[in-house]
C-alpha positions in Angstrom: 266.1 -174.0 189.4 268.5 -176.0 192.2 267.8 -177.9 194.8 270.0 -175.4 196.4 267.5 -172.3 195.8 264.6 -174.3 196.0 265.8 -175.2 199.9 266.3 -171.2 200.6 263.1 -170.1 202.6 261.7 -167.2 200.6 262.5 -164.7 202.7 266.0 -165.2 203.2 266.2 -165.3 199.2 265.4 -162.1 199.1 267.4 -160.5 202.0 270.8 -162.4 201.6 272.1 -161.2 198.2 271.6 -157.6 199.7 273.8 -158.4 202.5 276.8 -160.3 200.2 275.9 -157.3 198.0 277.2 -154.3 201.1 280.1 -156.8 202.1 281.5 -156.0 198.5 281.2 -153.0 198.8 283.2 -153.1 201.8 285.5 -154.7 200.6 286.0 -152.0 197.9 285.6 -149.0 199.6 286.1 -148.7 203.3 283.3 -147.9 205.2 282.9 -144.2 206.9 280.2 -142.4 208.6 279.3 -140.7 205.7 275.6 -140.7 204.5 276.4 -141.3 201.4 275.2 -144.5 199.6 277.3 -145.6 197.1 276.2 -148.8 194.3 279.9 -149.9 192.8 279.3 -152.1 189.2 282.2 -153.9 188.1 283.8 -152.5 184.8 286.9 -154.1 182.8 289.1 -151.0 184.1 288.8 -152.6 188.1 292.0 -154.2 189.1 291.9 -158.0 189.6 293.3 -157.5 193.0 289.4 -155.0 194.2 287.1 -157.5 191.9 285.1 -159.3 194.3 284.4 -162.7 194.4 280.9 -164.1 192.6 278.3 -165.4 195.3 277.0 -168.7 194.9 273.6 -167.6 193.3 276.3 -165.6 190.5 277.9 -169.1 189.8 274.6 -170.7 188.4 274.7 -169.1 185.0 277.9 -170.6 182.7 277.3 -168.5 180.0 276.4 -165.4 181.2 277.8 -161.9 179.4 280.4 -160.0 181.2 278.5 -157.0 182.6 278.8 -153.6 180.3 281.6 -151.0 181.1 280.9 -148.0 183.3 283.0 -145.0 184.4 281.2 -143.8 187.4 279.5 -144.9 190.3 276.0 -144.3 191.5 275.6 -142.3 195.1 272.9 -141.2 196.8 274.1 -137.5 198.6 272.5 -136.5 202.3 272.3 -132.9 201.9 271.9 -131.0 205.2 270.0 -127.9 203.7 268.7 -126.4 200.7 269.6 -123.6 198.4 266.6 -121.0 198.6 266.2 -121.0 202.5 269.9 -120.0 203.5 269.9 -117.0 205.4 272.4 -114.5 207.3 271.1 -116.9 210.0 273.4 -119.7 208.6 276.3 -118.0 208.4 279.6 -120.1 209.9 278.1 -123.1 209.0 278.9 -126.0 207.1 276.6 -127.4 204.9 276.3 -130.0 201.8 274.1 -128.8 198.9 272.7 -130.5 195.8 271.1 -129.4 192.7 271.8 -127.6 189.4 274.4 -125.6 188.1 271.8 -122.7 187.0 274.5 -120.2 186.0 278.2 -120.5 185.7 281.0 -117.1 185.3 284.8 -115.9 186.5 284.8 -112.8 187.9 287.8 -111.4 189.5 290.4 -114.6 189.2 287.0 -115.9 191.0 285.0 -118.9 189.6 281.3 -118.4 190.8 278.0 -120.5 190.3 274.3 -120.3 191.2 273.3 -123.5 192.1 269.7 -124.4 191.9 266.9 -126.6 193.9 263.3 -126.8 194.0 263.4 -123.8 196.7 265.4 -121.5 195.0 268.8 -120.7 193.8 272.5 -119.7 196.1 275.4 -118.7 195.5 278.6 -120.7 195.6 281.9 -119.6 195.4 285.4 -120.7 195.6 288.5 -120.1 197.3 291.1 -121.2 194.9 294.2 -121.5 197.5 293.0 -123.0 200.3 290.7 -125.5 198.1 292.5 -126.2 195.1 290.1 -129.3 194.0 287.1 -127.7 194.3 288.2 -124.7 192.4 289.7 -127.3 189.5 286.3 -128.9 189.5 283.3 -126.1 189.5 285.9 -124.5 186.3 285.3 -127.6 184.8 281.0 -127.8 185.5 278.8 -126.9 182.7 275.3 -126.0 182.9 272.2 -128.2 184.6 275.1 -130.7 185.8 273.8 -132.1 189.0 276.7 -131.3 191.7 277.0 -131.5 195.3 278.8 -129.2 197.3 280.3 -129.0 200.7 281.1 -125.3 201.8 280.7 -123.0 204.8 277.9 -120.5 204.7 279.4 -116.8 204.6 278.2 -113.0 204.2 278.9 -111.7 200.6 281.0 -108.6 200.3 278.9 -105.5 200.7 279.8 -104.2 196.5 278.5 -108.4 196.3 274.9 -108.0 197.9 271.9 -109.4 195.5 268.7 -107.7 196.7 266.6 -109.3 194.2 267.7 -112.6 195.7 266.1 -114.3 198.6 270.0 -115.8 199.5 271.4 -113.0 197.8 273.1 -111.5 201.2 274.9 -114.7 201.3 277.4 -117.1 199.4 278.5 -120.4 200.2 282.3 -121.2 200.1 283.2 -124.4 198.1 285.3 -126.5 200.2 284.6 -130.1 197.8 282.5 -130.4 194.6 280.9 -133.6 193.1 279.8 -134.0 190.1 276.3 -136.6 190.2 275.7 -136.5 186.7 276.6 -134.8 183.8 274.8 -133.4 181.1 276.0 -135.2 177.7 273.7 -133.9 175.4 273.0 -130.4 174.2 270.1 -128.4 175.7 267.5 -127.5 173.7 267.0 -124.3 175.6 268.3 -123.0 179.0 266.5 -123.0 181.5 267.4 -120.0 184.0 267.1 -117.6 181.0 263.8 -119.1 179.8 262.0 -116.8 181.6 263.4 -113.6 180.9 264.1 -114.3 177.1 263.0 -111.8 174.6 261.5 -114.3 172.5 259.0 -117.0 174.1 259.6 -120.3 174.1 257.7 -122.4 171.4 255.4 -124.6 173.3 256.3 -127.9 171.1 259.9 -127.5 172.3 258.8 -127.1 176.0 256.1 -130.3 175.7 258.9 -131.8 174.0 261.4 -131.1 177.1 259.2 -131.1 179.6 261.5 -132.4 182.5 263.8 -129.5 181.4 260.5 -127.0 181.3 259.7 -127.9 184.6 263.1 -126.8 185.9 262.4 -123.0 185.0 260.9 -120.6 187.7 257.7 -120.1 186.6 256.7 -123.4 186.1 258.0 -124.7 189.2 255.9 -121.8 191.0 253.0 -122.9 188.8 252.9 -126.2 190.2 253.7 -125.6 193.3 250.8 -123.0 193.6 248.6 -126.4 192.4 249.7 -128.3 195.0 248.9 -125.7 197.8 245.3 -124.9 196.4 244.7 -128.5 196.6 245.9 -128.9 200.0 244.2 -125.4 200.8 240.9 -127.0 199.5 241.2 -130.7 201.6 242.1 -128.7 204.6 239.2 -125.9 204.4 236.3 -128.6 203.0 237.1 -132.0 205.2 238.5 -129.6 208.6 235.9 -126.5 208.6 232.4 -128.6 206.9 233.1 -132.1 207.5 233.1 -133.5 203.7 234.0 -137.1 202.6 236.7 -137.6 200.2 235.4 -140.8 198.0 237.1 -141.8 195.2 234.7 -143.3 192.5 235.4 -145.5 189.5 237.1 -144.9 186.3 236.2 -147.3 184.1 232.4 -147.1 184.2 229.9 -147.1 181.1 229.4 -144.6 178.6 226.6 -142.1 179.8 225.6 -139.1 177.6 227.4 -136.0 178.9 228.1 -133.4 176.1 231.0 -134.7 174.8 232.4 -137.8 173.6 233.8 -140.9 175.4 237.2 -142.4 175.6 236.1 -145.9 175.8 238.3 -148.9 177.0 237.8 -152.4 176.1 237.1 -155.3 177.8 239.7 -158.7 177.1 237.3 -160.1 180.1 234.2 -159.7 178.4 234.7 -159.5 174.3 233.3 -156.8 172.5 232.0 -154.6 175.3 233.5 -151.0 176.6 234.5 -149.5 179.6 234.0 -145.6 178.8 236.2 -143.2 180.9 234.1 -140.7 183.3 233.5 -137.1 182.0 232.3 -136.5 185.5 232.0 -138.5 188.6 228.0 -137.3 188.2 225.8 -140.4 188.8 227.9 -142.2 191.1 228.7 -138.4 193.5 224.4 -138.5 193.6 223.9 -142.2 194.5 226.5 -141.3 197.2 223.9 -138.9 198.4 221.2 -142.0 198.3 223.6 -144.0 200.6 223.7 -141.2 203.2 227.0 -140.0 203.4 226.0 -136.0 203.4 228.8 -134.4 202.4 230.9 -135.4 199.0 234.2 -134.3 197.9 236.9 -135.5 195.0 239.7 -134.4 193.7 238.5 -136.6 190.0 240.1 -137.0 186.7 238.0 -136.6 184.1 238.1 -137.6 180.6 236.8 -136.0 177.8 237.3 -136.2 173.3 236.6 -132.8 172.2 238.2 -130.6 170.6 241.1 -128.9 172.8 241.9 -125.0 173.3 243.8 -123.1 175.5 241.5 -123.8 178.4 241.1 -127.4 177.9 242.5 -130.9 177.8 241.3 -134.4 177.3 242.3 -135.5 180.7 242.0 -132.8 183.3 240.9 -132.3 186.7 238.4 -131.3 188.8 237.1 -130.3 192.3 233.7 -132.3 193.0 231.7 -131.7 195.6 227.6 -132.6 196.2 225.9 -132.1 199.8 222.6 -133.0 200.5 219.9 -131.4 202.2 221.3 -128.0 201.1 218.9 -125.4 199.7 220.2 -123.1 197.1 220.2 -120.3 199.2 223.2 -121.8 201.2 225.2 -122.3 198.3 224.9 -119.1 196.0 226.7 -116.0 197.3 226.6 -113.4 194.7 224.2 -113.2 191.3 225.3 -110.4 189.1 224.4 -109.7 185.6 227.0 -107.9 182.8 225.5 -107.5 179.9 222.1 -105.0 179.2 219.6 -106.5 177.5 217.9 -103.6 175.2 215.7 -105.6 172.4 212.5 -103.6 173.5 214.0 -100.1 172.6 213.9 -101.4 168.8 210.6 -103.1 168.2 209.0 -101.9 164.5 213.0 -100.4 164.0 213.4 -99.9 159.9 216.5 -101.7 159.8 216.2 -104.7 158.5 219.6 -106.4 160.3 217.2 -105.8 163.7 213.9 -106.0 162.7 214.1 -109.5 161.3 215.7 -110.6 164.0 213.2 -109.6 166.1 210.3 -111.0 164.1 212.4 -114.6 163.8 212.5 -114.4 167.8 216.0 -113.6 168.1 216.9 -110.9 170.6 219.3 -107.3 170.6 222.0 -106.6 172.7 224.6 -103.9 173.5 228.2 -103.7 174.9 229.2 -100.4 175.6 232.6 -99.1 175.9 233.6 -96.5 177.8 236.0 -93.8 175.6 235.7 -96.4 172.4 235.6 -93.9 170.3 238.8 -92.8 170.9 240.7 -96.3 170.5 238.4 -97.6 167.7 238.5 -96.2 164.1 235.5 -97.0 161.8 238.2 -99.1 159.6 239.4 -101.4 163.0 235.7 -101.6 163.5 234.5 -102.5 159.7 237.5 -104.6 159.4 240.0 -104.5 161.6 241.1 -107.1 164.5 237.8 -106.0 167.1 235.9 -106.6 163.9 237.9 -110.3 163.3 236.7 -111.0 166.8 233.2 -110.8 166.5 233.0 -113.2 163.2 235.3 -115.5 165.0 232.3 -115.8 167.5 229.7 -116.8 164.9 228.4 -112.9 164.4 227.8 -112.0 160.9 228.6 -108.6 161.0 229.4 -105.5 164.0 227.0 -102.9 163.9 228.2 -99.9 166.4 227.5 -96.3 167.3 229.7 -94.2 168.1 228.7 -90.8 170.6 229.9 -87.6 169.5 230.8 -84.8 171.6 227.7 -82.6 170.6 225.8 -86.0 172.2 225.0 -86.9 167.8 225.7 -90.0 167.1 227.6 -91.9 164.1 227.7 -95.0 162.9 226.3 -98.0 160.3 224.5 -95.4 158.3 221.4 -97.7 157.9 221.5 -97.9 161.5 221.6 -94.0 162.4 219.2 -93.1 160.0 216.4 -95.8 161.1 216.7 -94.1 164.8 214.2 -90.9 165.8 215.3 -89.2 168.4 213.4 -90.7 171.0 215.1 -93.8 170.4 218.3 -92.6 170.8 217.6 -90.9 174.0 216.3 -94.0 174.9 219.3 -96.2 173.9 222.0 -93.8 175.4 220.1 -93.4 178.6 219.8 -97.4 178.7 223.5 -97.7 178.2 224.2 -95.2 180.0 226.1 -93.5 177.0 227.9 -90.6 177.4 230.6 -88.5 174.7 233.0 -90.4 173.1 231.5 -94.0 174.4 231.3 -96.8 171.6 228.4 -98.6 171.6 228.9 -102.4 170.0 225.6 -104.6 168.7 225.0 -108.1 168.8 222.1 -109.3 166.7 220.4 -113.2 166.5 219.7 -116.2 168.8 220.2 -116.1 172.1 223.5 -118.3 172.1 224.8 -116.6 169.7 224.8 -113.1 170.8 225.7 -113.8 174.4 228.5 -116.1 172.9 229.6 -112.9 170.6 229.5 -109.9 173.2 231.2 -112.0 175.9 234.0 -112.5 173.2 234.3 -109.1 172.5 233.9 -107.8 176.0 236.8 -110.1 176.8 239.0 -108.9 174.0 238.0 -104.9 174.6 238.6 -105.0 178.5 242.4 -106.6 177.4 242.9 -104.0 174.7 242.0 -101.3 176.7 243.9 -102.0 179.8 241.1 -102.2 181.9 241.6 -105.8 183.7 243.1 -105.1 187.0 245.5 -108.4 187.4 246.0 -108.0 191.1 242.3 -108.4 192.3 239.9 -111.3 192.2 236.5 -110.8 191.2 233.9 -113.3 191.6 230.5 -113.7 190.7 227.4 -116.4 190.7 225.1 -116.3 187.3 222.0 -118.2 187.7 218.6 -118.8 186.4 219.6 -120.8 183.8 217.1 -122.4 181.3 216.9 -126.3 181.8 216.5 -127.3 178.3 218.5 -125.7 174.8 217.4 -126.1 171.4 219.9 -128.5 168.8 219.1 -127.5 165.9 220.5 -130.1 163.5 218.9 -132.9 166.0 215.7 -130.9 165.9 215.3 -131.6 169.5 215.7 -130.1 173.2 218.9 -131.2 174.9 219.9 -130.3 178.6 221.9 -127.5 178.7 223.8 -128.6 182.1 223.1 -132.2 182.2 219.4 -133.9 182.1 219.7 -134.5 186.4 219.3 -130.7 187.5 216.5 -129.8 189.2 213.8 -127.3 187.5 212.6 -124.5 189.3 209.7 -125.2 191.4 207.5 -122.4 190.5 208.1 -123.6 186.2 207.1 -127.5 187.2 203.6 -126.9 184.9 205.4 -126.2 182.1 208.8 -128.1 182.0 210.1 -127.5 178.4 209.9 -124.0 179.2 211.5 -124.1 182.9 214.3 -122.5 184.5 217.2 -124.8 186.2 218.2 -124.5 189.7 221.8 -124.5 188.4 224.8 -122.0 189.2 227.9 -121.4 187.6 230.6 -119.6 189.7 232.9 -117.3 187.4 236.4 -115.5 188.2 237.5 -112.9 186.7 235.7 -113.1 183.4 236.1 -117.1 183.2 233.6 -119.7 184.4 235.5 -121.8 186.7 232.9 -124.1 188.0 229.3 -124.8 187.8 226.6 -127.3 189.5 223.2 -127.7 191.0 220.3 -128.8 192.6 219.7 -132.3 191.5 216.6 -134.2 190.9 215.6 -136.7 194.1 212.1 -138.3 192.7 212.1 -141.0 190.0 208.8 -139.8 188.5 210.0 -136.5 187.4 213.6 -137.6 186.4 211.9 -139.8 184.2 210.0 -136.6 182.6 213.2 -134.9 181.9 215.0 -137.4 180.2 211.5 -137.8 177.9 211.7 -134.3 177.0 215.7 -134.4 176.0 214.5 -137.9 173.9 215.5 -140.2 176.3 212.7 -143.1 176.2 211.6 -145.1 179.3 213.3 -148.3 177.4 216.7 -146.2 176.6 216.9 -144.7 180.3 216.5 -148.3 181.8 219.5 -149.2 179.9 221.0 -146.3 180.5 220.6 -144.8 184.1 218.5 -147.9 185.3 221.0 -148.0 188.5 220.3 -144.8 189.1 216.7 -144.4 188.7 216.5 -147.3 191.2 218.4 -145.7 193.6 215.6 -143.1 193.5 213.7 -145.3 194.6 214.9 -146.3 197.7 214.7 -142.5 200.0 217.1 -140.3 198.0 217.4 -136.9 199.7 217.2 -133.9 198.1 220.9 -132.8 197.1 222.9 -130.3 195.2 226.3 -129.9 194.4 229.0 -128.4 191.6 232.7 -129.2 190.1 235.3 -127.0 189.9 238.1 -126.7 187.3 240.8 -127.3 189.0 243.2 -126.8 186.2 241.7 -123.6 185.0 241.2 -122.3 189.0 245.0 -122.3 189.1 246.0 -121.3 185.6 243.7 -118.0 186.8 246.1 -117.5 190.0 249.3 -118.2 188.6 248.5 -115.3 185.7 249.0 -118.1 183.1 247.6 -118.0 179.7 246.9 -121.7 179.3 246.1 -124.8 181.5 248.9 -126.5 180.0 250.7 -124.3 181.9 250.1 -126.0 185.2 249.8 -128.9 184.7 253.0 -131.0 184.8 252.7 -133.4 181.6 249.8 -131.9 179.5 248.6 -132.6 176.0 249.3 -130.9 172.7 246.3 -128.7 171.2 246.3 -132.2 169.3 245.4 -134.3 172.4 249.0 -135.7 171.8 251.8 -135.8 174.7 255.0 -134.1 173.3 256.6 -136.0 176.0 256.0 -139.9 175.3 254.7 -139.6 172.2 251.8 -141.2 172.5 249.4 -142.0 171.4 250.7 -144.7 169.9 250.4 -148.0 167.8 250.3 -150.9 170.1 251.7 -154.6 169.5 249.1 -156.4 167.0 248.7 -159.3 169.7 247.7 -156.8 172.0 244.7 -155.9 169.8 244.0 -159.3 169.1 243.6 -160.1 173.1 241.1 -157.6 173.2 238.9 -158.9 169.9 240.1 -156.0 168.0 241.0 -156.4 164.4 241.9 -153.3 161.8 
């Protein structure tokens, strides 16, 4: 460096160039009280006489390249309103729009486009003898360029009017049109007709093009409806109850949570992990320890499974713990949906039910209204309703069908092995009546649950019965605290090994129900939490029972089993899916849907392709060799 640059105070350095930078751009273009911002580069087609003269700090370099060729400028437009809020209101005035050309015709000797923003689309129109230029230049403007235009807000012709439009009373006459960028490349898709296409969109092409995906209607609504709920839930949790908002660390250890970590290594400290949070779980409950009462965060969460519709490896979540709260303040509705009939067929002579019952497994019923009439015994021996039940684990679907005498028909194994006090029974329990289909799920507990909730999902689509416009919500509790895994041979917690058993099941606590709640919407659990454990002595039980050793939970949760120590109160709490909460509003059919750069079904991003192989010296700087 010079002694020249060396002697400029800091400061200065930084602010002059800026200043010799705007006088040549005076010197090229003369100054106006425009808003516009305008960055000139020199290119080989300026004339000597407009090239301004290198600064001192330019001078330095001897043999540096001539700078590349370019053919346009970059500006920066002050628009004065926006497309999708012009209203008869505005009429007579001048405005300056910018945004995308969403749809381009010539009607009439007439050149008209819509032009598009993040509030909506106008009209524009031209008047081709009293504005010549701008009628030359939207006939020349293609699809998604980025234009401004200048123009006087005016009604539209009453044949003209556009009900389905927001702005569609109103046009805006094109008095000058610029062109801010052009598109140069062709479009994999367009995106005003996305929506409305026949065909759907392949999903790799949108990943792929997500900046242009984002452009179309529904997912700008989409997102938009995300940012609101989130703003909704700030306002209503830190205004209305008073909670915290505490962000809490990302790179933390690995903890076992149900899934597996992403883990992160250490250059710092060779051969050790970070391991990205699944939950903010442990650190949201020693918040709780330090006193601060009420707990909210809007956390990113991290999570290798295996990915479906519904899920993603990094998604988000609302996360909330309060302490002092008894459960009575925080559930608001328990309702149960499925009938649980095993008794009815105890000493039954078919085998399919009768061994279950002797293995312990239990017998349960879905029954659909008119079934008979949509369900042939083919679809139901092997048709798609069929399909869905073995996709859920089930082995087979046995079902009875009510006649209109009140006979029923059916798996003939089935019929025949019920006397007719049994099937009064069953009907009256199901409360059966002609032409109802009743469907069987037969085996573990998981695994019939798991069965008729696929099928009662699948049957209330097929039959039209989901009402789209209302919201339904509902509490299921009474959880068990504990599951069986039965390739471990060994209890594991079904919600996580810190929820609090029921009090009145503390003599036996293999056996005990969880004070845990899961809060579901419309069919589809969309959050779930609890009461948490506050004493050391009988955290320390709990972990014992899921295998957890005092040794291995000192290494562990150590940190938090101290914190125990020192007055935790009791405490509760629960974590939303954020993602999922507004997939459910915005009628979408997948999170990916709203959220803005999501990853493929394999945990891939379309996008930036990654992941992706890293620079070998990188690896080496962490100690990793392969």
């Amino acid at each position: 460096m010079s002694l020249f640059l060396k002697a400029l105070p800091l400061m200065a350095f930084r602010t002059r160039p800026s200043l010799v930078f705007l006088c040549r751009v005076s010197n090229t273009i003369p100054l106006s009280l425009s808003r516009t911002r305008t960055v000139f580069s020199v290119s080989a087609s300026t004339p000597p006489s407009t090239q301004p003269t290198p600064s001192a700090s330019e001078t330095l370099t001897s043999n540096a390249k001539p700078p590349l060729a370019l053919s346009e400028s970059l500006e920066w437009v002050n628009r004065t309103a926006i497309c999708g809020e012009l209203s008869l209101n505005d009429v007579g005035k001048r405005v300056q729009l910018c945004g995308w050309v969403a749809l381009h015709r010539v009607h009439g000797g007439l050149t008209f486009l819509n032009l598009r923003d993040h509030t909506g689309i106008v009209q524009v129109t031209t008047l081709p003898d009293e504005f010549p230029d701008a009628h030359s230049a939207i006939n020349d403007l293609r699809l998604e360029y980025v234009v401004a235009i200048d123009g006087v807000v005016r009604s539209r012709p009453n044949e003209s009017i556009n009900k389905k439009m927001k702005t569609g009373f109103i046009e805006v006459a094109a008095n000058r049109v610029q062109v801010l960028n052009s598109v140069n490349s062709k479009l994999p898709f367009l995106v005003t007709t996305a929506d409305d296409a026949k065909d759907s969109l392949k999903e790799e092409i949108r990943l792929r093009y997500r900046c242009l995906d984002l452009r179309r209607q529904q997912m700008n609504f989409n997102i938009l409806l995300r940012h609101k709920v989130v703003k909704l839930i700030r306002r209503y949790l830190e205004d209305v109850h008073g909670f915290v908002e505490i962000e809490t660390p990302i790179l933390s250890r690995s903890t076992p949570e149900g899934a597996r970590d992403y883990l992160v290594p250490s250059r710092i400290q060779p051969g050790t992990f970070y391991a990205l949070p699944q939950s903010p779980q442990l650190f949201k409950q020693m918040l709780m320890v330090a006193g601060f009462d009420k707990y909210y965060q809007i956390a990113r969460c991290f999570r290798d499974e295996d990915l479906r519709a519904d899920r993603q490896p990094e998604f988000t979540q609302l996360d909330m713990e309060m302490a002092f709260t008894p459960l009575e303040d925080i559930l608001i509705l328990n309702e149960e949906l499925i009938r649980k009939v095993s008794d009815i067929f105890s000493g039954s002579s078919f085998r399919v039910f009768s061994d279950s019952l002797e293995s312990g497994g239990v017998i349960k019923v879905l029954c659909v209204p008119s079934g008979t009439k949509k369900y042939s015994n083919s679809a139901l021996k092997k048709g798609d309703i069929y399909n869905e039940a073995l996709k859920s684990g089930a082995k087979g679907l046995p079902f009875l069908k009510v006649l209109d005498d009140g006979n029923i028909e059916g798996i003939s194994a089935l019929v025949s092995s019920m006397d007719p006090t049994t099937r009064e029974n069953l009907l009256k329990r199901c409360s059966a009546r002609s032409s109802d289909l009743i469907l069987f799920a037969v085996g573990h507990h998981a695994s019939v649950n798991k069965t008729l909730d696929r099928l009662r999902v699948y049957v209330a689509h097929d039959l039209g019965l989901i009402d789209h416009g209302r919201h339904s919500i509902l509490w299921i509790t009474d959880f068990p605290m504990f599951e069986w895994n039965d390739p471990e041979q060994r209890l594991e917690a079904l919600h996580h090994p810190f929820t609090a058993p029921n009090p009145e099941d503390m003599n036996d606590l293999a056996s005990a129900r969880a004070l845990a709640y899961d809060m579901v919407f419309n069919g589809v659990e969309i959050g779930g939490g609890s009461l948490r454990i506050y004493k050391r002595d009988i955290q320390q039980k709990v972990l014992e029972i899921v295998g957890i050793s005092m040794e291995q939970a000192e290494a562990k949760f150590g940190y938090l089993l101290e914190a125990l120590d020192m007055g935790a109160p009791p405490h509760g709490g629960i974590a939303y899916g954020l993602d999922r909460l507004v997939m459910l509003l915005a009628g979408a059919n997948s999170i990916r849907d709203v959220i803005a750069f999501p990853k493929t079904t394999t945990a891939q991003c379309a996008l930036t392709r990654s992941p992706s192989e890293v620079d070998p010296q990188q690896l080496k700087d962490l100690s990793i060799t392969t």
